[in-house]
C-alpha positions, 0 to 999 in steps of 0.5 A: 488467466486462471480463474483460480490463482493469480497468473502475473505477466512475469515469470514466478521462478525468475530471480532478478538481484537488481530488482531485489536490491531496488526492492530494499531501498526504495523499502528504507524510504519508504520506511523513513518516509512513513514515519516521518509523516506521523501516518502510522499512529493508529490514533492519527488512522483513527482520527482520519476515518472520523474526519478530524485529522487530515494528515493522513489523506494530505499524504496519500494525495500527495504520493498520489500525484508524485506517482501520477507525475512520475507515470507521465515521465515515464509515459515518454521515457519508458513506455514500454516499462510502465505498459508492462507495469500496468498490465502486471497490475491489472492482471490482478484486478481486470474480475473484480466488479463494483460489488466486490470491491465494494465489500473489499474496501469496506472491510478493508476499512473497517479493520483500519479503524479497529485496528489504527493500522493498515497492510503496509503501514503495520510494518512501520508501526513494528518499526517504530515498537508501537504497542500490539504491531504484532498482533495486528501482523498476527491477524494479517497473516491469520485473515490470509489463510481464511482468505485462501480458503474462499478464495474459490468461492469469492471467484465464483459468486463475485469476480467477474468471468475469466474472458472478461475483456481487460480493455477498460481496467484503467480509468484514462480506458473508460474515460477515453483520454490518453493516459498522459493526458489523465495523469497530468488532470488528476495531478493538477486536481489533487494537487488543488485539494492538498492545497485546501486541506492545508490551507484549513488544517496546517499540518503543523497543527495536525501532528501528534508532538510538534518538532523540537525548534531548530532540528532538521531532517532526520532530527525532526520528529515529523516532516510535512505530509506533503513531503513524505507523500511525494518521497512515496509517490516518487518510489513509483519510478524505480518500481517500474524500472527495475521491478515491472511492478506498482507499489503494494504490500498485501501480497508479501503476506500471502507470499509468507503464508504460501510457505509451508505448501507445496506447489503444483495444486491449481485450487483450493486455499493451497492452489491459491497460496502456491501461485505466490510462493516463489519469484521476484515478482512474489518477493520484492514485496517482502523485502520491500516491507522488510526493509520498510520496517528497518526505515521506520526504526532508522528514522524513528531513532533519530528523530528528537522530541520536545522535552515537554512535549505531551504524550510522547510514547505512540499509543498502540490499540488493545491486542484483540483489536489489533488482531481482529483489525488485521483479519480485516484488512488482509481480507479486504484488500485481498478481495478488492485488489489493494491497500490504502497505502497505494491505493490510487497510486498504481494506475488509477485502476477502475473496476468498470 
């Protein structure tokens, strides 16, 4: 693997329509899933980072024990899928160290709270017509250009050496367990936690506007973020299958970015953006997010709220927030190898 560009275990120039179309759906999925569970409102974000909402993390540990489940299915039925799967992901993260990941996340973090927004969720926000979603886009796609730019550098002073072993990416290598065995404990010691969470902080108590008394499915304004985190956690599966990938977004900025360049420079921030411009393996993301955004607006359009519901409009953050909050997180996640909404949820990657 270059010690420059991204080199993933699929080929770049290959266009696969099934793994496209699978990319579309399981886009409207998640796009009504994300919705649904309210995760998206950048005060709901905000609340999270502070301690005094759970919604948000009861859904993450929720899509991941789904996906950690939907592994150990696959564990049996499709090794060799989700063995190509993992070593898709961990060709992308096997340099990255403590101290990388470190500065990654918490840059990654701090332009969550700025800006009530993360890579992924951002699109349900445009979805949905949260005020200032574009600018946080904006910035998203302006951080990826300054990401670029260092990347070099970043290789150089933070990633470890390219003949770094790739033997212990996975936390089941380092603790010495099977995989199976791994995902079925964190599945159980997650699904315990959620079970707490909800316990002291009902959900039902947590969403910004209740749900009108007697709608049901799509008709809710909000489904319980167990629910919805399991409908994301479960899109693990056919990402595997049919795709040989793990849920993500942050790349599909960067496969938007590379655009404009041409290819064939191994260096530099055009060398870097060309290893992401073509391939399915570059553009499901896209389509995947494009999608999600189409989800969110089908599953915001019908959902009903209370007539005397208070604050019914879904408060975005100040335009220069959002912009600044994007530059972060693309930033922070390009340099710690992933975003929060699937954080976790590939395959339990650790940077030992």
């Amino acid at each position: 693997m270059s010690d420059k560009v991204k080199k993933p275990t699929s080929s770049n120039g290959l266009f696969r329509p099934i793994a496209i179309a699978a990319s579309g759906v399981m886009g409207i999925f998640f796009g009504i899933a994300m919705e649904k569970a309210r995760v998206f409102e950048p005060m709901v974000i905000r609340d999270q980072m502070v301690f005094s909402r759970f919604i948000m993390v009861k859904m993450f540990l929720s899509a991941v024990v789904a996906g950690q489940l939907g592994f150990l299915a696959l564990s049996f039925l499709a090794p060799k899928k989700l063995h190509k799967a993992r070593e898709e992901y961990a060709c992308c993260v096997y340099r990255r160290g403590l101290f990388d990941t470190a500065i990654g996340a918490a840059m990654l973090g701090a332009g969550m709270t700025v800006a009530g927004a993360c890579p992924g969720m951002v699109i349900i926000q445009a979805g949905s017509m949260v005020p200032n979603a574009a600018f946080t886009i904006g910035g998203l796609l302006f951080g990826t250009y300054i990401y670029a730019s260092v990347h070099d550098f970043v290789v150089k002073f933070f990633h470890r050496p390219a003949h770094h072993p790739r033997s212990k990416v996975f936390l089941d290598q380092v603790a010495g367990v099977s995989a199976p065995v791994l995902f079925a404990s964190m599945s159980a010691a997650l699904a315990t936690i959620i079970l707490v969470l909800e316990y002291f902080f009902p959900w039902t108590s947590e969403v910004p506007r209740p749900n009108l008394p007697g709608t049901t499915g799509m008709m809710m304004h909000a489904w319980s973020p167990v629910v919805a985190g399991a409908i994301v956690g479960s899109l693990q599966i056919p990402a595997v299958v049919f795709i040989g990938d793990t849920l993500g977004s942050s790349t599909s900025y960067v496969t938007v970015c590379a655009q404009p360049f041409e290819d064939g420079l191994t260096s530099g921030m055009v060398g870097y953006l060309s290893a992401y411009k073509r391939g399915t393996s570059n553009w499901w993301q896209v389509v995947y997010i494009g999608c999600a955004a189409l989800g969110a607006y089908i599953s915001s359009s019908n959902g009903i709220i209370p007539y005397d519901a208070t604050d019914v409009a879904v408060q975005g953050v100040p335009a220069v927030a959002a912009f600044l909050g994007g530059i972060l997180m693309i930033f922070g996640s390009r340099m710690a190898g992933g975003c929060t909404s699937f954080v976790a949820v590939p395959a339990m990657n650790t940077p030992f």
